[in-house]
C-alpha positions in Angstrom: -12.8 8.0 4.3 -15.2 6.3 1.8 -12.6 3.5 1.3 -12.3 2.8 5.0 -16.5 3.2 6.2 -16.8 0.7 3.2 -14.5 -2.0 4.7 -12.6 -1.4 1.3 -9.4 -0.4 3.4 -8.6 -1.3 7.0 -10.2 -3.7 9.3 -12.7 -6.0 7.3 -15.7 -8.0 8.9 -15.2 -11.6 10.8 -18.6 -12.5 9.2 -21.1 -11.3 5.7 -23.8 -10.9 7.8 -21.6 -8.6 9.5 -21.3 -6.4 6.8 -24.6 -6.6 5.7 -25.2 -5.3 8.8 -22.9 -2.1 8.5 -24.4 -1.1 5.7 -27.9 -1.5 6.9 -28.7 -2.9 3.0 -26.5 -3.9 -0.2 -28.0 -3.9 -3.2 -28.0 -7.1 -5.0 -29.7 -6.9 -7.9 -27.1 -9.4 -9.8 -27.0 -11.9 -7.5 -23.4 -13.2 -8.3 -21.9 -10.0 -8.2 -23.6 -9.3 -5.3 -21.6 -12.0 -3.2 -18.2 -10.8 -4.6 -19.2 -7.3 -2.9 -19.7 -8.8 0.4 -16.5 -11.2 0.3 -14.5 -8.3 -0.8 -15.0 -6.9 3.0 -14.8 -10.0 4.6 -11.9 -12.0 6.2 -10.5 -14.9 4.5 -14.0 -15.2 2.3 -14.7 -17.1 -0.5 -18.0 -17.6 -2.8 -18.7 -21.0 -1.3 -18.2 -19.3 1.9 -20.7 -16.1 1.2 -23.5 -18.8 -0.7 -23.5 -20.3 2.3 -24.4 -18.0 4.7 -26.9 -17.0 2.5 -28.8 -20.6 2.2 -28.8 -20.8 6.1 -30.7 -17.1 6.0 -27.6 -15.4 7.9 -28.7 -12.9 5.4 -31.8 -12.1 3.2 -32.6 -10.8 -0.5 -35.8 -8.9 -1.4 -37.1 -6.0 -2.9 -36.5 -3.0 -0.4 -36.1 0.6 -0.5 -35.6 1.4 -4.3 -37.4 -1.1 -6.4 -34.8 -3.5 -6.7 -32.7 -6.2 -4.8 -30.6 -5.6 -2.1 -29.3 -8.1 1.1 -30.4 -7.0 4.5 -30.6 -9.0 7.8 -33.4 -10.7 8.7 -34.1 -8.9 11.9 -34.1 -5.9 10.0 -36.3 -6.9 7.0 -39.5 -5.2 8.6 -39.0 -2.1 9.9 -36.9 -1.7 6.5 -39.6 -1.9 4.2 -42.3 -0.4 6.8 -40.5 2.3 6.2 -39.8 2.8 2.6 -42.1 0.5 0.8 -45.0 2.9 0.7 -42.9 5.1 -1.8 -41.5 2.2 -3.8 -45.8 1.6 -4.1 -46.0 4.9 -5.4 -43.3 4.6 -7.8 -44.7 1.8 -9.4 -48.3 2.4 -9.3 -48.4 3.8 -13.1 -47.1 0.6 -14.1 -49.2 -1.4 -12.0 -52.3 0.1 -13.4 -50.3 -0.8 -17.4 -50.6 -4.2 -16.1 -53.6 -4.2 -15.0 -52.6 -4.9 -11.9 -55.1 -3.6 -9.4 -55.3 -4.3 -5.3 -58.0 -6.7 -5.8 -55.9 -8.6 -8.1 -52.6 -8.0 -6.2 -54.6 -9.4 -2.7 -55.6 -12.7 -4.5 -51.8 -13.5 -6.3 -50.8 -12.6 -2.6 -53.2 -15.5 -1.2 -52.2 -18.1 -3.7 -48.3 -17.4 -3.6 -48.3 -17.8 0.6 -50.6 -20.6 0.6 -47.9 -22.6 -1.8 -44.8 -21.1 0.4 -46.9 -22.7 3.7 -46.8 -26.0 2.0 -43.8 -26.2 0.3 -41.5 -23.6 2.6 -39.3 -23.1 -0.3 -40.4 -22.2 -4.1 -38.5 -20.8 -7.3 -40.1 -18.2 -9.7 -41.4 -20.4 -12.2 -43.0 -22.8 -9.4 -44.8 -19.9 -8.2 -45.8 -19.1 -11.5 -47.5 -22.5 -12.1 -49.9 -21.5 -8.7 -50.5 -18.6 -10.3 -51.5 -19.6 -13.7 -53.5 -23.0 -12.1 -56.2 -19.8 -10.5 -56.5 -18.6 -14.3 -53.7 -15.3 -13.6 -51.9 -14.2 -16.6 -48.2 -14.4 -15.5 -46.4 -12.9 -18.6 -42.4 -11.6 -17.6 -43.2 -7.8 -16.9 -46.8 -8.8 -14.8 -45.1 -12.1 -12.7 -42.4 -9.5 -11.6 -44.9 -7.0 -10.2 -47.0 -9.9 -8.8 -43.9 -11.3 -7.0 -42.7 -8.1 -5.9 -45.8 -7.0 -3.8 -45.7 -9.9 -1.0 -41.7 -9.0 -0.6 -42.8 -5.0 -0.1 -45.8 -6.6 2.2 -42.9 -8.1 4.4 -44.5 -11.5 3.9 -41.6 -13.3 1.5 -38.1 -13.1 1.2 -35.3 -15.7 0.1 -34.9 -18.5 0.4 -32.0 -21.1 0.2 -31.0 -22.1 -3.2 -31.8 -25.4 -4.8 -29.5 -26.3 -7.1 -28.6 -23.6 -9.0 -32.2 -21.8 -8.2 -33.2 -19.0 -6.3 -36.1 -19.5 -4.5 -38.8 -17.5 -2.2 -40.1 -18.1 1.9 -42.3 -16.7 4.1 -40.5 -14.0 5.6 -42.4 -15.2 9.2 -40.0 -18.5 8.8 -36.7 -17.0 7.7 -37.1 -13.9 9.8 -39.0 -15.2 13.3 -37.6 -12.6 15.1 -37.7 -9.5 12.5 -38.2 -6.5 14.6 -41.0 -3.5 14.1 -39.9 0.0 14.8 -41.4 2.9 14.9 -41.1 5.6 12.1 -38.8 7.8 14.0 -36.9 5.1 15.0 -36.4 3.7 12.0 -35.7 6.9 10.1 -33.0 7.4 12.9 -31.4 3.9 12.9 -31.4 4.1 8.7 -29.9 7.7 8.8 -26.8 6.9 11.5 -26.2 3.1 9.1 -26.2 5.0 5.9 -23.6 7.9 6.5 -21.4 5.7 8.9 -21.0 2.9 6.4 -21.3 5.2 3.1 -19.9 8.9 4.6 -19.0 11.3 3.6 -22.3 11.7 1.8 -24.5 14.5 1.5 -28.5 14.2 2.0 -29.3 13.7 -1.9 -27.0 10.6 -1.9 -29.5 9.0 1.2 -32.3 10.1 -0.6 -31.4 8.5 -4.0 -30.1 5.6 -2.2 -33.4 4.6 0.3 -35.7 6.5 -1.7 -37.1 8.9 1.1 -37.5 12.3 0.5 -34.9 14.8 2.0 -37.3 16.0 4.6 -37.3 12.4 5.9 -33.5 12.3 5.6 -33.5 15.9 7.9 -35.6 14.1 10.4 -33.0 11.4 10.6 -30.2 13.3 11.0 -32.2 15.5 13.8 -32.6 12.5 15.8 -28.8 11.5 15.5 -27.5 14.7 16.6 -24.2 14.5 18.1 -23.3 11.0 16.8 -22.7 12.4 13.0 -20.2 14.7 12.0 -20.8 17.1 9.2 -18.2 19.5 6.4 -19.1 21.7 3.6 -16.4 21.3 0.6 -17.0 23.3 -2.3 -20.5 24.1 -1.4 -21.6 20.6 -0.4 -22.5 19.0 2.8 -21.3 15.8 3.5 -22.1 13.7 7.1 -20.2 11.0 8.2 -19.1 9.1 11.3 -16.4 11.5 13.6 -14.9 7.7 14.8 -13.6 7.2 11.1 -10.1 5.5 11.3 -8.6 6.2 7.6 -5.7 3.7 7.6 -2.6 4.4 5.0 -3.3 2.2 2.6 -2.6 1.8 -1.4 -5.1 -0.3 -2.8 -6.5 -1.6 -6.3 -10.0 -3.1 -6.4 -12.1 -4.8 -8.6 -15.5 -3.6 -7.8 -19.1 -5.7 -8.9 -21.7 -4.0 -10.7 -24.2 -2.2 -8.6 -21.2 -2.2 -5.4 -22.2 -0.3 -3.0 -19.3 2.2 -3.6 -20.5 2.9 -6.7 -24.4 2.4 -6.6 -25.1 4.5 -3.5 -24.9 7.9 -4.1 -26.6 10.2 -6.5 -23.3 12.4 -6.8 -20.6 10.3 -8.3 -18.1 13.3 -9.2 -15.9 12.3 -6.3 -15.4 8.6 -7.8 -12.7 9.7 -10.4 -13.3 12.6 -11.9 -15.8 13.7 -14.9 -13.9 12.7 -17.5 -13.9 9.0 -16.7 -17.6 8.9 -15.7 -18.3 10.3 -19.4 -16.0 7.8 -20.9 -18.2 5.2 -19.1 -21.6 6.7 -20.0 -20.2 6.8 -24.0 -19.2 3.4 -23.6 -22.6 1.7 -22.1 -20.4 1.0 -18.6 -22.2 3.1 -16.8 -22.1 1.7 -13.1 -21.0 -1.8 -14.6 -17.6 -3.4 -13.0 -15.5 -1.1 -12.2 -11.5 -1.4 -11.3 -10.7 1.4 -8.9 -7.3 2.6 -7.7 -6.5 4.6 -4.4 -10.3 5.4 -4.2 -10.2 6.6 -8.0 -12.6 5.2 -10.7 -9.7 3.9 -13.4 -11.4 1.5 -15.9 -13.7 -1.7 -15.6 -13.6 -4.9 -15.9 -15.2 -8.4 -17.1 -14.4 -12.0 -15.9 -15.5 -15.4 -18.3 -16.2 -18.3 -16.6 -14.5 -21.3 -17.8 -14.2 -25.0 -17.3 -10.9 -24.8 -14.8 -10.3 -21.1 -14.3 -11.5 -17.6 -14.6 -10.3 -15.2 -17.6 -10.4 -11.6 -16.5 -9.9 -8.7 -19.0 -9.1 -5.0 -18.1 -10.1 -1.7 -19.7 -8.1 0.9 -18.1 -8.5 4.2 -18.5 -5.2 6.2 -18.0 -1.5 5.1 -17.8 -0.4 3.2 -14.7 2.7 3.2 -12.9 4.8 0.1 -11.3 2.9 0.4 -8.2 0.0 0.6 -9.6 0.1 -2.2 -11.6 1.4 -4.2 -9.0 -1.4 -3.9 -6.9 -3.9 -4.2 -10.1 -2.6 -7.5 -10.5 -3.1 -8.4 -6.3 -6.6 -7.0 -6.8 -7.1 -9.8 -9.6 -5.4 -12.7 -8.0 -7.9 -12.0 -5.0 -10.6 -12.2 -7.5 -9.9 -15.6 -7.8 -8.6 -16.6 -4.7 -11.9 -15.5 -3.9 -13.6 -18.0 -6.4 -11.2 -20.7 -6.0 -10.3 -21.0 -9.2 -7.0 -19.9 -11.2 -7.3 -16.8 -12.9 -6.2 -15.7 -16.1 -5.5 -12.3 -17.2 -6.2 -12.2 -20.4 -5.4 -9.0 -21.9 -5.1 -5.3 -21.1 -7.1 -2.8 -23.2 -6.8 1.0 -23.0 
């Protein structure tokens, strides 16, 4: 059911602002990774195809919910971090104060950085650090991160389109004219029913890791859905998920980003392939990296090298596979690089 609510098997989306959508918010924290886990649910994508939906603000990247990047739409960007920024404040206050970072300080780095977005529309990191250090504010790695950070929880910036090979930042009031406010309830309602249709089944702890609200929040929500979620105890747990899930018959192998939402999103990972696997990541430093997955199955990871005129992937798989399996292993990798238009190379196998 996972599979299929993630657009992993079954019908995929026309469009990746369509499955940005879906999900309500995909983390996208390493930004080219982040574009392989959209175009791995869409029709016919490709990474040209996904960066440029991006540039023209189909979609948005910013600091929401956790304290890290994720995609969301940019009608959605408000009400989004209306309703979880306060916590991600809270988390990060104690680090703030480290920094020296006070709301006086925060409210003048705020002034400067929207005053250069207003002339300029579009600005990288290091431009905006150069405004910053012109008014005499130390901008050392750790402090320009903070700084940066508070106008995105703010709702004031947000992506903008790349130049060159840059990532930039915009006013949020040009890329997303038409973002729309909720109210709390609404919000809490609308993040609930996105969450366990696109991720379900999930239990309330995997929400609450994954937005960062607290499980009385998360109740709320799931009060205020009542009668559009379905809910079943297995082994002592409560999962909720969408009763219109279609689970197609499907074999599949994927090769799954970092930080993929099938991965990332929940705080229990012991349906993902069994304990054993999860510890060999964890001794190995893979924790959560790229992971190749089988029939819903955690079975190894993955790496790709980028070279001149192709792409070298190299698989660490953790059990013996069978024909079929290895069959579709090797489909899973030729998508990878149909995906990035370039020939791909298998490089080795290492178990």
């Amino acid at each position: 059911m996972r599979l299929a609510n993630q657009a992993l098997i079954g019908n995929k989306f026309d469009k990746p602002e369509d499955a940005v959508s879906w999900f309500g918010a995909v983390q996208a924290q390493d930004y080219p990774a982040s574009r392989y886990s959209l175009g791995i649910r869409v029709k016919h994508s490709t990474d040209p195809l996904i960066e440029k939906a991006f540039n023209e603000g189909k979609f948005l990247r910013t600091h929401v919910m956790r304290p890290t990047w994720h995609f969301v739409l940019p009608e959605d960007i408000i009400w989004l971090q209306e309703l979880t920024s306060g916590r991600v404040k809270a988390q990060m206050a104690s680090y703030n104060r480290k920094l020296e970072l006070t709301d006086e300080v925060f409210a003048q780095c705020t002034k400067i950085i929207i005053k250069a977005l207003e002339e300029e529309n579009y600005l990288t990191r290091q431009q905006l650090k150069k405004e910053l250090e012109k008014a005499g504010i130390n901008t050392d790695v750790q402090r320009l991160g903070h700084i940066v950070s508070w106008p995105e929880l703010e709702g004031l910036i947000c992506s903008g389109p790349k130049v060159g090979s840059q990532l930039t930042y915009a006013l949020v009031s040009k890329r997303a004219p038409s973002a729309k406010r909720l109210s709390r309830e609404e919000s809490l309602a609308r993040l609930t029913f996105k969450y366990f249709s696109s991720h379900g089944p999930a239990q309330v702890q995997d929400l609450s890791w994954w937005s960062g609200l607290s499980k009385n929040e998360i109740l709320n929500g799931l009060d205020h859905n009542k009668g559009k979620l379905a809910q079943e105890t297995i082994d002592g747990k409560t999962y909720w998920y969408s009763p219109d899930t279609e689970v197609p018959k499907s074999e599949k192998a994927h090769l799954l980003s970092i930080y993929d939402e099938f991965t990332i999103a929940y705080k229990d990972r012991s349906a993902l392939g069994g304990g054993r696997y999860i510890e060999k990541m964890l001794a190995s430093g893979n924790a959560l990296t790229a992971v190749i997955v089988i029939n819903g199955m955690i079975t190894g990871n993955w790496k790709r090298a980028l070279k001149k005129d192709k792409v070298e992937v190299t698989l660490s798989i953790y059990r013996e596979l069978n024909k079929k399996e290895n069959m579709l292993l090797q489909k899973a990798v030729n998508e990878y690089g149909a995906f990035l238009k370039m020939p791909v190379a298998l490089v080795k196998i290492q178990k």
